[in-house]
RODO-2510 file (C-alpha; in nm, 4 decimals, decimal comma):
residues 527
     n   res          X          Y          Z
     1     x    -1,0758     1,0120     2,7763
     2     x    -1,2986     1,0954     2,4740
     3     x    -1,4063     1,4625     2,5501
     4     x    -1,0645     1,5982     2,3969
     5     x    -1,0636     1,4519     2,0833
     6     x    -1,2147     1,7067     1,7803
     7     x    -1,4353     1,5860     1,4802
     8     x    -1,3465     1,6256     1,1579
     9     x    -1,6311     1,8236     1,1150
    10     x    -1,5235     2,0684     1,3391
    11     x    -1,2321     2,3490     1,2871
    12     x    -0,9663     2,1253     1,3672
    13     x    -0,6580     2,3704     1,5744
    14     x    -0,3290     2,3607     1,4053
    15     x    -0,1695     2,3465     1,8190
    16     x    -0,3334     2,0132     1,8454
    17     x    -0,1769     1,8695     1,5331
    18     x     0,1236     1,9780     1,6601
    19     x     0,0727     1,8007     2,0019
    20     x     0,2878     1,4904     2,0010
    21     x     0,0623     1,1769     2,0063
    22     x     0,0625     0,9853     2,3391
    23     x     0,1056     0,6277     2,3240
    24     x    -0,1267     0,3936     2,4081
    25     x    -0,1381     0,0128     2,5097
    26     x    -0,3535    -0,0929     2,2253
    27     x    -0,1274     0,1053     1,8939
    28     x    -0,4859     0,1319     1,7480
    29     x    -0,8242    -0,0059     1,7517
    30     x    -0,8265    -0,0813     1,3372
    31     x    -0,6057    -0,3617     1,3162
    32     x    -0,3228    -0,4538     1,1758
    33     x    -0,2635    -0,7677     0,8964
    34     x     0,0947    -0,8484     0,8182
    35     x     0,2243    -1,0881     0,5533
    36     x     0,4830    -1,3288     0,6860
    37     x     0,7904    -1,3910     0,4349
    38     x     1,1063    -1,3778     0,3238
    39     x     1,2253    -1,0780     0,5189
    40     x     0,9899    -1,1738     0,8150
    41     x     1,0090    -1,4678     0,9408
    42     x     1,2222    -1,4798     1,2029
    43     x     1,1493    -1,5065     1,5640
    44     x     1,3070    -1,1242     1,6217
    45     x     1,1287    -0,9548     1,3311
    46     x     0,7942    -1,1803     1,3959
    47     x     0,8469    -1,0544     1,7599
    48     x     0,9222    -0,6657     1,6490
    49     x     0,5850    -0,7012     1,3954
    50     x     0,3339    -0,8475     1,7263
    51     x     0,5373    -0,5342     1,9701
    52     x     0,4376    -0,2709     1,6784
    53     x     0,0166    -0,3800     1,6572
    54     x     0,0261    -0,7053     1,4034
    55     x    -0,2399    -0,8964     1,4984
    56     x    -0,2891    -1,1336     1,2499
    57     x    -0,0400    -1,3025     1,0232
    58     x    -0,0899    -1,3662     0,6753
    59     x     0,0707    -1,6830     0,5231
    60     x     0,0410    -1,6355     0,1284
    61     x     0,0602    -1,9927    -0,0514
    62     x     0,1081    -1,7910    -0,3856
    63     x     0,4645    -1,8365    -0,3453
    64     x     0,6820    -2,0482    -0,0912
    65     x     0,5968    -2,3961     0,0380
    66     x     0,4561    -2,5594     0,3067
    67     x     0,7719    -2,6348     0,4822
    68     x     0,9177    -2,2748     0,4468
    69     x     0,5383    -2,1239     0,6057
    70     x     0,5570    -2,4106     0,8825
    71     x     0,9077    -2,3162     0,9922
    72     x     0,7477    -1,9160     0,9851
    73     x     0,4377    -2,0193     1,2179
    74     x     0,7003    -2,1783     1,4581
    75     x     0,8666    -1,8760     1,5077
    76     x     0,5499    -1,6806     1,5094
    77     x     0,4258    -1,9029     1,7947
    78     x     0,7582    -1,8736     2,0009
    79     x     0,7426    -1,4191     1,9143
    80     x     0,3667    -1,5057     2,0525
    81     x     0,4766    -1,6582     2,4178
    82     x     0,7639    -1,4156     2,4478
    83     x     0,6052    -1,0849     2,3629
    84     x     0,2175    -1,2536     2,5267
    85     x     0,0653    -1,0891     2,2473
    86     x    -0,2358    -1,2796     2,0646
    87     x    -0,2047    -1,3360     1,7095
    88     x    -0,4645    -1,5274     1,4376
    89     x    -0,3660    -1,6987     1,1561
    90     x    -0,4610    -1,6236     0,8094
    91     x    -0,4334    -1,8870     0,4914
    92     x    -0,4562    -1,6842     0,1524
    93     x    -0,5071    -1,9159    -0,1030
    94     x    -0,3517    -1,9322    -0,4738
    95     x    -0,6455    -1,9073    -0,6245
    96     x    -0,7147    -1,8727    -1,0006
    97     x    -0,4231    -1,6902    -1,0516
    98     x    -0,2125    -1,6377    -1,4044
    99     x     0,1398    -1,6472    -1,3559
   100     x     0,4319    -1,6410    -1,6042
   101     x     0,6650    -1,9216    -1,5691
   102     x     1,0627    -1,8102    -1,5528
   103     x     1,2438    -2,1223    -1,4855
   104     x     1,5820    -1,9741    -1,5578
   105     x     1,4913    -1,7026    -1,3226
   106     x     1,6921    -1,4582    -1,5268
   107     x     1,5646    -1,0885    -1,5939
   108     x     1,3195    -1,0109    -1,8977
   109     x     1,3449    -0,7057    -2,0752
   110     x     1,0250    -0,5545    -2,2405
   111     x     1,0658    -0,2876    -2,4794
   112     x     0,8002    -0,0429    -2,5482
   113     x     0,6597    -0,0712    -2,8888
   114     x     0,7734    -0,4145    -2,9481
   115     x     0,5666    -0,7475    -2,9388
   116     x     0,5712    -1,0223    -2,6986
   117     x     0,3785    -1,3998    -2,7470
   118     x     0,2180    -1,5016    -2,4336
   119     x     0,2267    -1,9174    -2,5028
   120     x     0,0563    -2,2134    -2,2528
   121     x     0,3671    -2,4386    -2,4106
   122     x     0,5367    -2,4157    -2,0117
   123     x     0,8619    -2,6559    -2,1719
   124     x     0,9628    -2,2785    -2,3811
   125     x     1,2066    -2,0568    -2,1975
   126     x     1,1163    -1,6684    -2,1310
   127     x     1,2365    -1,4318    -2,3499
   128     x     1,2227    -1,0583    -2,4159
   129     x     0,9482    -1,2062    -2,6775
   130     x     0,7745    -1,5198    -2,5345
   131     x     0,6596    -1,5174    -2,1734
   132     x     0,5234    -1,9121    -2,1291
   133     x     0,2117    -1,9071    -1,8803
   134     x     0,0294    -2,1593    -1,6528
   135     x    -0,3358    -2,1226    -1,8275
   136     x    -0,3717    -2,2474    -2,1766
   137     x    -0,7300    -2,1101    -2,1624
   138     x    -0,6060    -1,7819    -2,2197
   139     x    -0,6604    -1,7736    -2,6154
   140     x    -1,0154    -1,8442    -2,5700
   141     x    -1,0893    -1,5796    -2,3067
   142     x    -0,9262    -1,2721    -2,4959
   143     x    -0,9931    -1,0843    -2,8017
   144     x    -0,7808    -0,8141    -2,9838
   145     x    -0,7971    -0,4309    -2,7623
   146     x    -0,7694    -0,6394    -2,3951
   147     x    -0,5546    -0,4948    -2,1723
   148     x    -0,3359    -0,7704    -2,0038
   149     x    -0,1195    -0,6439    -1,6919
   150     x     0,2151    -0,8358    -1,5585
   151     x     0,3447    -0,7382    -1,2577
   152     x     0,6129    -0,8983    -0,9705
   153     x     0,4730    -1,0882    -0,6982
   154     x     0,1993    -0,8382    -0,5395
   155     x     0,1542    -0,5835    -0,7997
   156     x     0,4884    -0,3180    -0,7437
   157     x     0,2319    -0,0851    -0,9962
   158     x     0,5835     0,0713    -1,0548
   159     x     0,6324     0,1064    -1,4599
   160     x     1,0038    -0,0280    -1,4229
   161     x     0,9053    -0,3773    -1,2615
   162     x     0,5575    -0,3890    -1,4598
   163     x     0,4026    -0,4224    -1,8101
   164     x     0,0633    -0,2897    -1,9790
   165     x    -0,0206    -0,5192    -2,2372
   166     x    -0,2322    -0,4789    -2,5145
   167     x    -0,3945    -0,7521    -2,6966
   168     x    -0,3133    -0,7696    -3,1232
   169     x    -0,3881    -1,0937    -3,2455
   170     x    -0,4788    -1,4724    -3,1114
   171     x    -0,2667    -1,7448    -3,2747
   172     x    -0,4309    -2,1012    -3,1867
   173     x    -0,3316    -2,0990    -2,8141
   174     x    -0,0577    -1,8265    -2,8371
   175     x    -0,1747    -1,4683    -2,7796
   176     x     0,0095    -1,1575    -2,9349
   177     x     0,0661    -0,8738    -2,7478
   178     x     0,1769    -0,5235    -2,8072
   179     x     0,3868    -0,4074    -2,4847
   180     x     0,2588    -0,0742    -2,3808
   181     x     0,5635     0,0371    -2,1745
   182     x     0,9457    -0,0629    -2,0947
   183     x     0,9977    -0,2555    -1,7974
   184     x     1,2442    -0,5471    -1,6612
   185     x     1,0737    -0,8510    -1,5001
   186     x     1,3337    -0,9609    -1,2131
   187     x     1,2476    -1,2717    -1,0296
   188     x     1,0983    -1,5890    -1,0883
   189     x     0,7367    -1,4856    -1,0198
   190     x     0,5023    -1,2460    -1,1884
   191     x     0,1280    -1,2332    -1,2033
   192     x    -0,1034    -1,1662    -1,5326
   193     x    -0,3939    -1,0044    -1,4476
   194     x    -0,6852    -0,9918    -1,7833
   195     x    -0,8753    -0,6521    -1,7451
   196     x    -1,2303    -0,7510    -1,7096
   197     x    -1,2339    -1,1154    -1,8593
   198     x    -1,3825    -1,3996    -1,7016
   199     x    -1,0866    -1,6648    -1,6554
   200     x    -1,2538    -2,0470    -1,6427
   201     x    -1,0553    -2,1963    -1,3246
   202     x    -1,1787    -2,3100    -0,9902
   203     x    -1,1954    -2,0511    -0,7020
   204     x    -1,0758    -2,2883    -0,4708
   205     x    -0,8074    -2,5366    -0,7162
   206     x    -0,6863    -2,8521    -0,6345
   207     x    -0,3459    -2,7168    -0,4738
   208     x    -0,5596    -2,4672    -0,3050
   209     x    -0,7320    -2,7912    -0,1456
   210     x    -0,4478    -2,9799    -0,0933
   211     x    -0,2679    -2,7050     0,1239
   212     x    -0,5570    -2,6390     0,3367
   213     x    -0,6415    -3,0035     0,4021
   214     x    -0,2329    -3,0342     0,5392
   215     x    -0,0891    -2,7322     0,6529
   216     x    -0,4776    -2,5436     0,7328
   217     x    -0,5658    -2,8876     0,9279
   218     x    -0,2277    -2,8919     1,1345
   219     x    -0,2236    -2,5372     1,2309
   220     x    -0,5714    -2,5266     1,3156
   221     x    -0,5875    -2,2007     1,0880
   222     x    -0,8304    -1,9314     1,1836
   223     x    -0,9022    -1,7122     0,8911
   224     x    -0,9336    -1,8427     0,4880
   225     x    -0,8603    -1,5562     0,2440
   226     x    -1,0105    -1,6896    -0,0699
   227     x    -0,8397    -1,5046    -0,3677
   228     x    -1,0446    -1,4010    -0,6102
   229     x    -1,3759    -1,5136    -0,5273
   230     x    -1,6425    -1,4042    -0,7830
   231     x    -2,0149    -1,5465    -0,6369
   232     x    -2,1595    -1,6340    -0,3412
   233     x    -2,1310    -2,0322    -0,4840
   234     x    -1,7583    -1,9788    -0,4096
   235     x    -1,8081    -1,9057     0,0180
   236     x    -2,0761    -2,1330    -0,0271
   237     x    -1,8112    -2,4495    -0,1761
   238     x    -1,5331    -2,3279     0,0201
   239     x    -1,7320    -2,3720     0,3518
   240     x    -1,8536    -2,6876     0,2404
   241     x    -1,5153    -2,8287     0,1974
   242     x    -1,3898    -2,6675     0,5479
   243     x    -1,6900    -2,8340     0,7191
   244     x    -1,5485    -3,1917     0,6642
   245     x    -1,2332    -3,0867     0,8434
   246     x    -1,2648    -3,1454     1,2037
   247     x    -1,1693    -2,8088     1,3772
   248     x    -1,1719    -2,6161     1,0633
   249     x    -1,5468    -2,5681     1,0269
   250     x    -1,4886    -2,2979     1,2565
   251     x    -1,2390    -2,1007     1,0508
   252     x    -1,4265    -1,7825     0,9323
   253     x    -1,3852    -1,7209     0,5811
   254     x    -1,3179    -1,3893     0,4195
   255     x    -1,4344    -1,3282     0,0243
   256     x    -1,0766    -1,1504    -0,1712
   257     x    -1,2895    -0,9222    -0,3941
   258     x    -1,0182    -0,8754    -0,6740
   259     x    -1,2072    -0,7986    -0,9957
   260     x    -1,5331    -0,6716    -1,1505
   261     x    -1,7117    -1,0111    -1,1356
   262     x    -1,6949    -1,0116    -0,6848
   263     x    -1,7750    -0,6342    -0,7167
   264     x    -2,1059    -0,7435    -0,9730
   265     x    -2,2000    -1,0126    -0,7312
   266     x    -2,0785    -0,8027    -0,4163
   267     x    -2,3987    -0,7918    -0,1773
   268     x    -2,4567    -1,1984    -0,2485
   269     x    -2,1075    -1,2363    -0,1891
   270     x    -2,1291    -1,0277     0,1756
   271     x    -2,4406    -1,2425     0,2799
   272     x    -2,2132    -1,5755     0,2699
   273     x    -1,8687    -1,4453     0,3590
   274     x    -1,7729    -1,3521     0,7437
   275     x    -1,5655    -1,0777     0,6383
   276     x    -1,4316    -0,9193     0,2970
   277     x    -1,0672    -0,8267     0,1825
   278     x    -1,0768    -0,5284    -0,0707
   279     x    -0,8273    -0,6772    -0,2867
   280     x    -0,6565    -0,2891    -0,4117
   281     x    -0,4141    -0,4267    -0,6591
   282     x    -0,5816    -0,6116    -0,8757
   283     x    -0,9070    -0,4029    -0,8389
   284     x    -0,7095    -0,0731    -0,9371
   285     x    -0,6506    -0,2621    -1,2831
   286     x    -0,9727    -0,3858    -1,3809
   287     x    -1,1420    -0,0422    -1,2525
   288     x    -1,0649     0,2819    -1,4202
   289     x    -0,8514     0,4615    -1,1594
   290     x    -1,1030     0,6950    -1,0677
   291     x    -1,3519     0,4436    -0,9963
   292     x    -1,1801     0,2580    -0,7276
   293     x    -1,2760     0,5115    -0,4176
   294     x    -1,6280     0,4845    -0,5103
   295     x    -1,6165     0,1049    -0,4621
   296     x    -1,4229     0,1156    -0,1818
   297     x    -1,6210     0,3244     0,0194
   298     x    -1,9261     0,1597    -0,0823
   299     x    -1,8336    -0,1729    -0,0167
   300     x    -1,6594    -0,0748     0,3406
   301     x    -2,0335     0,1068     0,4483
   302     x    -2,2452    -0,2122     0,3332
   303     x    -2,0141    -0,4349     0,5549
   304     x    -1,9880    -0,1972     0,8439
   305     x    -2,4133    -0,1944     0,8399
   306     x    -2,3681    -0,5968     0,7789
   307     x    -2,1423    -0,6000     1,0893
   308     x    -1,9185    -0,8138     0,8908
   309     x    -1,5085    -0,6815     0,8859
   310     x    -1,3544    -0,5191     0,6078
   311     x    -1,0080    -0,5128     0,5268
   312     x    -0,8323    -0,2763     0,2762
   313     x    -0,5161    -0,3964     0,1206
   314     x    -0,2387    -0,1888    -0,0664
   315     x    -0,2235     0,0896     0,1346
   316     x     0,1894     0,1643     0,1785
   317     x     0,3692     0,0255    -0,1041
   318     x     0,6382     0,2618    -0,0776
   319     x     0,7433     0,1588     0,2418
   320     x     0,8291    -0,1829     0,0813
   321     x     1,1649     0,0409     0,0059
   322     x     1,1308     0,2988     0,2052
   323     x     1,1273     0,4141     0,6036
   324     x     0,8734     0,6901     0,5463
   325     x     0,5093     0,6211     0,3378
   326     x     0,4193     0,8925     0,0594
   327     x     0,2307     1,1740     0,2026
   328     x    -0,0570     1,0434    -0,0452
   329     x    -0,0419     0,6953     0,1117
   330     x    -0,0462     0,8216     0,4715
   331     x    -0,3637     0,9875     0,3911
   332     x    -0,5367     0,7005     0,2209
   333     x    -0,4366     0,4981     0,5379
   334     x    -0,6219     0,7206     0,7439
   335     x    -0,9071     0,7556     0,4783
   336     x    -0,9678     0,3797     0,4921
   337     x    -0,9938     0,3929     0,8689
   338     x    -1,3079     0,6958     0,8444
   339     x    -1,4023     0,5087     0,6105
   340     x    -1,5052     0,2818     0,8465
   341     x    -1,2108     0,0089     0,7538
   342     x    -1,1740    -0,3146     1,0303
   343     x    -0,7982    -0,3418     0,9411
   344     x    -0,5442    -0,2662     0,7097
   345     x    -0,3610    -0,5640     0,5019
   346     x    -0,0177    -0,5103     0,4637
   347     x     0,1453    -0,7668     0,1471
   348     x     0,4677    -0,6987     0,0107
   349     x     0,5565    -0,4348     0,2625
   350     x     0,6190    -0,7174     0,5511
   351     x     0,6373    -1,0181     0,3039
   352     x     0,9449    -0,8835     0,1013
   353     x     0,9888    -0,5680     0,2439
   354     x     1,2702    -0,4054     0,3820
   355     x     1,1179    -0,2143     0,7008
   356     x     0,8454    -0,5073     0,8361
   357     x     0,8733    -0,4002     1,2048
   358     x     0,8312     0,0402     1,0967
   359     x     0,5700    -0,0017     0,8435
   360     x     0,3360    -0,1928     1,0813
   361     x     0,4485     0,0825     1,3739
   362     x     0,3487     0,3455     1,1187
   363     x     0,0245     0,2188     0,9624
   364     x    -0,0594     0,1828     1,3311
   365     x     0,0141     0,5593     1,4371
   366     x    -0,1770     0,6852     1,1013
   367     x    -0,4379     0,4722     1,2438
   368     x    -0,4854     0,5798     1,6072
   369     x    -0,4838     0,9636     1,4677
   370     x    -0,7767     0,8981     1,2617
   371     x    -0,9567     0,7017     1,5295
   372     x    -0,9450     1,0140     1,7311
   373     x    -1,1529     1,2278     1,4821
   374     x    -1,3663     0,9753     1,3516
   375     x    -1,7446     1,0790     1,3855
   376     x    -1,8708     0,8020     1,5877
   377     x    -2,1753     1,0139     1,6290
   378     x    -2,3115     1,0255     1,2672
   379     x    -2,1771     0,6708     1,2323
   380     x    -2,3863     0,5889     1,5338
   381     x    -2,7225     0,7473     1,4155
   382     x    -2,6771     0,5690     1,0440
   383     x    -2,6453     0,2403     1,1942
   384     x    -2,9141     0,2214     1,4099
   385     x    -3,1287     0,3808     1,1298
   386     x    -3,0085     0,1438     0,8713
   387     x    -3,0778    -0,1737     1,1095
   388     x    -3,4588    -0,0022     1,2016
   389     x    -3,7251    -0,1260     1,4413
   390     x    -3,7836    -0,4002     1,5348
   391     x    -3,4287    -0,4255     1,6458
   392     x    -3,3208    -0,7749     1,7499
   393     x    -3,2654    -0,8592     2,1592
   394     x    -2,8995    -0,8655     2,0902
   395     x    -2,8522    -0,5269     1,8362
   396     x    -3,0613    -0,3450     2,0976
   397     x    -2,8275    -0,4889     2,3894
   398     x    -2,5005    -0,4044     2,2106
   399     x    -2,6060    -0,0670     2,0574
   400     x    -2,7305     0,0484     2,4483
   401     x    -2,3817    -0,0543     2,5895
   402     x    -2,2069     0,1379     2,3407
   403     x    -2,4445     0,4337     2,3891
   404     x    -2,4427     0,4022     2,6994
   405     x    -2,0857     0,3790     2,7704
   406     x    -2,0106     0,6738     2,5355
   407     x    -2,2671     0,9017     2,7705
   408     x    -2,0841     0,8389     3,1066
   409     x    -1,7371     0,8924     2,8931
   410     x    -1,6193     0,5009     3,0201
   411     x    -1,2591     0,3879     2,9121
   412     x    -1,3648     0,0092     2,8713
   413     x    -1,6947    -0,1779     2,7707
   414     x    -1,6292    -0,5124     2,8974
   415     x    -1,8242    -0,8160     2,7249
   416     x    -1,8969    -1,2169     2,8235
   417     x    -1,9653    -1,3898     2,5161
   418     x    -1,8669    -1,7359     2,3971
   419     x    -1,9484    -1,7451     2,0807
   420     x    -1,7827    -1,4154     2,0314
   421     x    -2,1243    -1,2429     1,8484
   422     x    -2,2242    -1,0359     2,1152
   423     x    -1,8772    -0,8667     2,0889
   424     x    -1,8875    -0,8432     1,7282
   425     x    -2,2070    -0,6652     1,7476
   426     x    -2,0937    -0,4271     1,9836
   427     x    -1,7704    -0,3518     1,7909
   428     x    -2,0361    -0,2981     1,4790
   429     x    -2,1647     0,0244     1,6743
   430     x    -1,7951     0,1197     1,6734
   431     x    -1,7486     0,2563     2,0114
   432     x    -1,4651     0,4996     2,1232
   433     x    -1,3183     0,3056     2,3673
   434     x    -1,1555    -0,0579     2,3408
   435     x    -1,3987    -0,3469     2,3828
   436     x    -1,2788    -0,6093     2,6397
   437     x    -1,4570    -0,9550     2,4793
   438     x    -1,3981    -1,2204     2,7040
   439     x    -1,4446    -1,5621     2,5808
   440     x    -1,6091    -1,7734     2,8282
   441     x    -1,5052    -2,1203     2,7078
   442     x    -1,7393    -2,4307     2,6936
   443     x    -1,7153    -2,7582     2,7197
   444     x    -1,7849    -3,0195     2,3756
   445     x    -1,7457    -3,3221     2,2851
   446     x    -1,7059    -3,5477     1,9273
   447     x    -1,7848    -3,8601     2,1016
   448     x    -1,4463    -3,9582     2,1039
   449     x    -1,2965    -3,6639     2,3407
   450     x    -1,3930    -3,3761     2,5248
   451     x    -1,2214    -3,0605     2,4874
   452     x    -1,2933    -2,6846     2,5600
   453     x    -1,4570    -2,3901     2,2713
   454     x    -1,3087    -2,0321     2,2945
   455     x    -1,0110    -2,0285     2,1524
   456     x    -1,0879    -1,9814     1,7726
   457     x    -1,3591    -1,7107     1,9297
   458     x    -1,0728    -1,5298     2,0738
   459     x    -0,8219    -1,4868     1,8030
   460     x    -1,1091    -1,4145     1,4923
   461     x    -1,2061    -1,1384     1,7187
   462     x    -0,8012    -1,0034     1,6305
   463     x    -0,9439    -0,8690     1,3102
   464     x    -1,2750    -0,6969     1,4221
   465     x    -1,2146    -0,3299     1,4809
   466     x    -1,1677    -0,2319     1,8885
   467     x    -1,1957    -0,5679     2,0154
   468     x    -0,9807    -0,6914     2,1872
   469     x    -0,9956    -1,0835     2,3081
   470     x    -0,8843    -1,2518     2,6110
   471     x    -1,0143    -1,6173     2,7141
   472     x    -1,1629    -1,6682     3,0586
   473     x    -1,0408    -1,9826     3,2526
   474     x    -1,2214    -2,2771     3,1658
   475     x    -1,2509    -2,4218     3,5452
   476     x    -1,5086    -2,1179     3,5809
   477     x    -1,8562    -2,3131     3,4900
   478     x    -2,0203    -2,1938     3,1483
   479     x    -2,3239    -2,1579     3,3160
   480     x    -2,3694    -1,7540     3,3790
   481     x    -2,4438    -1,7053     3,7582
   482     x    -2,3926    -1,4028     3,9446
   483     x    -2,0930    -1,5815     4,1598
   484     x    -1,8804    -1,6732     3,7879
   485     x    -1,9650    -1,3165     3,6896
   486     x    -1,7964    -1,1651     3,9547
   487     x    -1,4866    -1,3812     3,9032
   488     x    -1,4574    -1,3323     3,5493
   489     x    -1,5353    -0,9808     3,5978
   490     x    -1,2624    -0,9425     3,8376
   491     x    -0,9925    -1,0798     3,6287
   492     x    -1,1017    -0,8675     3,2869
   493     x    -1,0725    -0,5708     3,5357
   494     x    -0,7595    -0,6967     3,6502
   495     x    -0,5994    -0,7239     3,2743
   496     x    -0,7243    -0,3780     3,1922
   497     x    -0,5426    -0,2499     3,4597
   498     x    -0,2206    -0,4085     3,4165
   499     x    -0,2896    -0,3452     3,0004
   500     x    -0,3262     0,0689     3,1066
   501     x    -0,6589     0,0699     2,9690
   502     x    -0,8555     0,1113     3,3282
   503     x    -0,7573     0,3240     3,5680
   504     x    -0,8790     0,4172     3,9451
   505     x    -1,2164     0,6023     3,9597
   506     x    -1,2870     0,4969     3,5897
   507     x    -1,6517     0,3815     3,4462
   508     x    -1,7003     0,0615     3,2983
   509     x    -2,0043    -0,0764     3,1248
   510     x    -2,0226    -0,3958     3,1526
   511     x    -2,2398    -0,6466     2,8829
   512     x    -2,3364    -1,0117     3,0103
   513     x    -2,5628    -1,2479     3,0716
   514     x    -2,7509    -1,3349     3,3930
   515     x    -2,9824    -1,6293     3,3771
   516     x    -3,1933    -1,5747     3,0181
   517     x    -3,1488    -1,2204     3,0249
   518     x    -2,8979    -0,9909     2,9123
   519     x    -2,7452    -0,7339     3,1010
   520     x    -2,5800    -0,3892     3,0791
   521     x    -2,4210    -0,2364     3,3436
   522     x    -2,2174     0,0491     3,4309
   523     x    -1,9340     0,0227     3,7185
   524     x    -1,7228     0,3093     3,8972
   525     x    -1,4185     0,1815     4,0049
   526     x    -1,2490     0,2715     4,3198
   527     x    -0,8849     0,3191     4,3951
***
């Protein structure tokens, strides 16, 4: 299975670029984020998005309300039992976002040249040359040469639906701006993004709260994207606050690194968070253009060595319009997966988008071709140099299964884990093949009922590069004998085959535990 495929370091031949690609169960083993909205959320498009490799779906509370993203998550959970394709749940919060406030919702003009008065007063209407805003702090936190950015919903970065701003003069709370370039602002929403200032709000506001103490709570939500987190104090509060709410102090939380404060604080920041979203947006306008790469690619190696997932956003914005992604974006898709990228965040191209169902198919294809020439090799060698000796029971377990099952060329490593960590630590060695985690579920109890662990495990594993979940059933005892090994064993074999992943006379290497000891194990399969 794996023999074929080239490196990019080696002369790649123009006949095999040329070769159609073949299609595969699993579209790709980075995975694939998709924001639920306006132009995807019914049960046919929802359905079309899960068929084409979405595996999580994004509800954004930046816009919408509760009752719009309920009604979405009940058609996402009907696509779910029709197409029997898992999907997690993210909740991106609001944040400490600036937004201007256009009640009439008519369109704003902005001449270049001209001057526009950014006022807290929210009671004034918009105009070509007052834009009211939802911070009044704003006049304290700028000074005269700041670059202030507008933009619609998820910043278009197209100069005809977004302003460059620059900073003249504060007036008591107003703050005067020279506009930098024409553009129309359609729509009722548009973000302000300061270049490079601190802005004094909560990470985690009081709406931000309030949302995930109703909606998170009822929909048991498995992922929090926390916008704009700047320290480590912000994971730290937000966990605190998910901790007193029931089944949600198991929702993993992922750090939105959107300006230069998360970047300063970036490696404190990694420690606390279970995964991090490289927020491209608003990053590409506090950075200098040329600078954003560098981060990227920095921040993507220190949480691949972390073994913590990393998720690139921004990546197709064309599509948003468009059936076909620039040639540019197609290659920064498949940049972001050699980069070492867990999955790709798709925003306005599913949320508002007018091709939710192609752009998902697409990023997924891009993906796939880029798996096949990544150098799992090198990445291999760094890892286990980075992590050093004395390795841990468990790194040295999951690094020999993915070793191992890359030497006898398997098509499957199959893994028993409950917590899901044993997985995630084998997906951190990123192996060539799919990993098969299967959640053994276990019995808990609050005192007042009992009820069964695994199912959180299963779907936060739907973000984690190669993994791929399925739960075990919970009448097989939690207690790891050789007799509930077999069983499980035989039904994970049985869904690979039926999923095209295993076929007769195949190897699989098998990772589990027997007694107090750990296991690998290699299996030939007969016909």
């Amino acid at each position: 299975m794996v023999s074929s495929h080239l490196l990019l370091e080696e002369p790649i031949r123009m006949a095999s670029i040329l070769e159609p690609s073949k299609p595969n169960f699993f579209p790709a083993m980075t995975k694939i984020i998709g924001t639920l909205g306006q132009k995807s959320s019914s049960v046919e498009i929802i359905s079309g998005c899960l068929k084409a490799g979405m595996s999580v779906a994004r509800f954004d509370f930046s816009w919408g309300d509760a009752k719009f993203h309920q009604e979405t998550l009940e058609n996402l959970k009907v696509a779910i039992k029709s197409t029997k394709k898992l999907c997690a749940v993210m909740l991106d919060t609001v944040g400490p976002e600036l937004q201007v406030i256009n009640k009439t919702k008519h369109s704003i003009s902005l001449q270049a040249d001209s001057f526009v008065v950014l006022t807290p007063d929210q009671d004034k209407e918009a105009t070509s040359n007052l834009l009211p805003i939802n911070f009044s702090g704003l006049s304290q936190a700028v000074k005269p040469g700041d670059t202030i950015f507008i933009g619609q919903y998820l910043f278009t970065g197209s100069e005809t639906t977004s302003v460059w701003l620059e900073v003249t003069e504060v007036k008591g709370e107003d703050v005067v701006c020279l506009i930098k370039n024409s553009a129309t602002l359609a729509g009722s929403l548009y973000t302000l993004h300061v270049s490079q200032i601190h802005i004094d709000l909560p990470t985690l506001t009081d709406k931000d709260k309030e949302v995930i103490s109703t909606w998170g709570v009822r929909n048991n939500i498995d992922f929090l994207s926390l916008s704009y987190t700047r320290h480590a104090e912000d994971v730290r509060h937000a966990r605190e606050f998910l901790s007193n709410l029931g089944d949600l102090s198991q929702t993993q939380i992922f750090a939105k690194i959107e300006n230069v404060e998360g970047l300063t604080h970036f490696d404190e920041i990694l420690q606390e968070a279970d995964g991090i979203i490289l927020s491209r947006g608003n990053l590409g306008i506090d950075l200098p253009p040329e600078k954003v790469f560098l981060f990227q690619k920095a921040a993507v190696h220190k949480c691949n060595m972390a073994g913590k997932p990393a998720v690139v956003t921004r990546v197709v914005d064309s599509m948003t319009d468009n059936l076909r992604p620039t040639r540019a974006e197609a290659t920064d898709v498949a940049n972001a997966v050699l980069d070492g990228s867990d999955a790709i965040l798709l925003g306005a191209e599913t949320l508002r988008g007018l091709y939710p169902v192609d752009t998902i198919s697409v990023v997924g294809k891009i993906c796939a071709e880029a798996e096949k020439v990544y150098n799992q090799d090198v990445y291999f060698k760094k890892t286990v140099k980075y992590v050093g000796e004395p390795m841990t029971h468990l790194e040295s377990i999951a690094s020999s299964a993915v070793r191992a099952a890359i030497k006898v060329k398997a098509s499957v490593i199959i893994c028993f884990t409950s917590s899901g960590r044993a997985a995630r630590l084998i997906a951190k060695y990123r192996p060539t093949m799919p990993v098969l985690s299967v959640v053994i579920p276990r019995l808990k109890t609050n005192q007042l009922r009992w009820t069964f662990s695994g199912a959180f495990e299963a779907r936060q594993s739907l973000i984690v590069r190669g993994l791929f979940p399925m739960l075990a059933d919970p009448r097989h005892p939690a207690e790891p004998t050789n007799a509930t090994n077999e069983s499980v064993l035989k039904v994970a074999l049985d869904h690979g085959k039926a999923s095209g992943v295993i076929k007769p006379h195949d190897r699989v290497v098998v990772c589990q535990k027997v007694g107090d000891a750990s296991v690998v194990k290699i299996i030939e399969l007969e016909d």
